[in-house]
N, C-alpha and C positions, 0 to 999 in steps of 0.2 A: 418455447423450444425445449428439447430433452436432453436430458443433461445423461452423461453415459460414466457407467461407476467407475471409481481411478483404481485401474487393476497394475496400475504401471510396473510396483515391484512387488506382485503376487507369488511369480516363477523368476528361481534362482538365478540370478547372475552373474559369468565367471568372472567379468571387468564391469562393474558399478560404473558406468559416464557418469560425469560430472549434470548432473543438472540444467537442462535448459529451455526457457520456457517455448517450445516448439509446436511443431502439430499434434502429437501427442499426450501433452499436457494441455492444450487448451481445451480439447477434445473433453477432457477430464476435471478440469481446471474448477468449476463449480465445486464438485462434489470433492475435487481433495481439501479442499481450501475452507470448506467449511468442518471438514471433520478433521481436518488438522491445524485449525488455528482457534481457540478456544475463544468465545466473544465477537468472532467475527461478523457475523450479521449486527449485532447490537453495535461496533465499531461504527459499520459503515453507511447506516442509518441515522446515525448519530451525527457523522460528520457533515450530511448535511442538513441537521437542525442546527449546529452551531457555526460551517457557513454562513446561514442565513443572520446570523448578529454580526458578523464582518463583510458581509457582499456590500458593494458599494454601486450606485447605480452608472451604466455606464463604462462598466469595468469588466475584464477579465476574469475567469476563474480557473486555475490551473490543476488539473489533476496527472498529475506527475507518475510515473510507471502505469498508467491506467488499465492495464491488463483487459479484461472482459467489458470495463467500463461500469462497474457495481458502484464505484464513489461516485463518475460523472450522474450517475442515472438517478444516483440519490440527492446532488446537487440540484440536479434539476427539477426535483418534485418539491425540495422543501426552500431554495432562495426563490425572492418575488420582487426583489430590485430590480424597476427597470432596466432596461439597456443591457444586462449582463450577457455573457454567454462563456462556456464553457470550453476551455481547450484543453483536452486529452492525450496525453502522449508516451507511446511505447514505441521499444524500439525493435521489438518483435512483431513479425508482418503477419504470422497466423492470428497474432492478438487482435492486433490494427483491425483486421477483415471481419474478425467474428465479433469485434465490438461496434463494428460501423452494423451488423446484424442485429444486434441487440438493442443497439440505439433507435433503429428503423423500428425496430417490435413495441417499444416504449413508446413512440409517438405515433402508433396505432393506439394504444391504450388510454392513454392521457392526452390532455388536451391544454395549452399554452402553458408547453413547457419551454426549458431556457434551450437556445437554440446551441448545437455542440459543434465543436470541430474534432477530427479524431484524424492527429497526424503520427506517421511512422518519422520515429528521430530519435536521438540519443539525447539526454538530457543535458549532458556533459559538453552538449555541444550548441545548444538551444543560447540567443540571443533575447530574455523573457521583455515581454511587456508590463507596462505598468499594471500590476494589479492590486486586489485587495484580499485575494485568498486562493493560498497555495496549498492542495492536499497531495503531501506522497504517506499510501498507505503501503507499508511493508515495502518498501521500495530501496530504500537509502544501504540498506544492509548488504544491497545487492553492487551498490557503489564501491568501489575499492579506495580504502582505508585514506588513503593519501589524497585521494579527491573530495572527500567529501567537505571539507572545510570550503573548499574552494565555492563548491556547487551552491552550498546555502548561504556565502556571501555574497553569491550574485541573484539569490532568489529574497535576502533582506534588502538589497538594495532595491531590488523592484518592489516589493513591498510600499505599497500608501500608505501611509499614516491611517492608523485607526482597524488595519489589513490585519492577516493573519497567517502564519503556519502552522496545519497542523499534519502533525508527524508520527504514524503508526509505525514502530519497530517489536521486533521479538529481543528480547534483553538477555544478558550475558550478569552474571552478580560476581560483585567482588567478595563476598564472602563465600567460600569453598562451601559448607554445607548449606548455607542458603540455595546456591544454586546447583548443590544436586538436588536438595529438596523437590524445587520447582522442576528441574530438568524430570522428575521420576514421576511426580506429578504429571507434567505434560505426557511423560510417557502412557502414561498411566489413560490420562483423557484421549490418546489416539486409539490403543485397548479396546475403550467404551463403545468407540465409533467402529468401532469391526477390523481393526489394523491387524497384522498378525505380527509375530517378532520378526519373521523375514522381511517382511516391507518395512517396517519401523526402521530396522536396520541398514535394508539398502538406501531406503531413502536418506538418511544421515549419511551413510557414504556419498550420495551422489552430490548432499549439498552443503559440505565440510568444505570445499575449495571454494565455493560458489557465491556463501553469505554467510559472512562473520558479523554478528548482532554484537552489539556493543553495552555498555555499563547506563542504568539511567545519568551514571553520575556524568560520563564520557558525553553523553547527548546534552546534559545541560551545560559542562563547560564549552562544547563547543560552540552549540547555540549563540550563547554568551560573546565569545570569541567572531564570531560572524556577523557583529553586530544585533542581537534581539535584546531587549532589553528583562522581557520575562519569560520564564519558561514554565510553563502550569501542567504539570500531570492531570488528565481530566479521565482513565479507564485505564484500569489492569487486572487482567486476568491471568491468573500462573505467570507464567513468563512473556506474556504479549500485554504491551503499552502506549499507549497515544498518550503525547503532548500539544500542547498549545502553546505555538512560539509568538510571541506580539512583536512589533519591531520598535 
């Protein structure tokens, strides 16, 4: 499928919207995503090679915000525990549509892969099954503040023994020039990829309400707090991070 350039905020805006993953964005969604999140591909490639040492046979596997479906897709190429399959869930319907597309294109491609569910839902509202590994990539930042504690002690609770969370966010630093460092940085690596200051900047407007990224320090106490018993930094680039929550 072709992927179409993210021209979102090329031409001036008099009122920046707030952010939202629409028809619009999904449209574009590939190509913003990979030229605005530093590490990306290597994240979500990755996620499911170390899946695959928490898949349990028999079980669930949750990919939480699943947007386009790039972490289920890579779920399913790299876990080989029987019985498994995958459940996908956004709770944007253009996502939903274009990822059950995506899905369909993959199992033209490949052959005995893990079989997916791709449901439209709110996470916050979702009743989880027992599983052994839960991936939200860049997801949780999009959760509001006061829920998230809630959310991840019901995604430890479903959690098997021997299971897994793991958790991509873009990080926030308690040290003031640390994190303009990285912030100018990042700014820097959007630059690279052909941004210009008016997009750089409306887009920061549009997702200033939308998703507040938090401290590593704030993700391991809460982790903590939610019941996990370890929290493993396994990737970070500038200011985007994946952990490994164990329960």
């Amino acid at each position: 499928m072709t992927e179409s350039p993210d021209r979102i905020y090329a031409t001036p805006q008099g009122q920046v919207a707030d952010f939202a993953f629409n028809e619009d964005v999904v449209r574009v969604f590939p190509d913003m995503i990979k030229r605005s999140v530093p590490g990306y591909p290597t994240i979500v490639e990755n996620i499911g090679v170390l899946a695959s040492q928490f898949a349990q046979p028999g079980t669930p596997l949750y990919d939480l915000g699943s947007s386009l479906g790039a972490v289920t897709q890579a779920l399913r190429r790299h876990v080989k525990a029987d019985d498994c399959r995958v459940i996908a869930v956004d709770n944007s319907s253009a996502m939903v549509e274009r990822c059950r597309e995506y899905l369909h294109a993959q199992d033209s491609m490949f052959q005995e892969l893990l079989p997916a569910d791709v449901i439209e839902a709110d996470i916050l509202d979702m009743e989880f099954q027992p599983c052994s590994l839960v991936a939200m990539n860049f997801t949780l930042q999009f959760v509001p503040r006061e829920q998230r504690l809630e959310l991840l002690g019901r995604i430890r609770q479903a959690l098997l023994p021997g299971g897994a969370l793991i958790l991509s966010e873009k990080l926030r630093f308690e040290d003031a020039e640390e994190h303009q460092l990285l912030t100018d940085l990042h700014v820097a690596f959007k630059r690279a990829n052909g941004y210009s200051e008016l997009e750089i900047a409306q887009k920061r407007s549009a997702l200033e309400n939308v998703m507040r990224p938090d401290s590593l320090e704030e993700h391991r106490a809460r982790l903590k707090a939610a019941g996990f018993s370890k929290v493993v930094p396994w990737f970070q680039c500038l200011n985007f991070a994946s952990l490994i929550a164990l329960p």
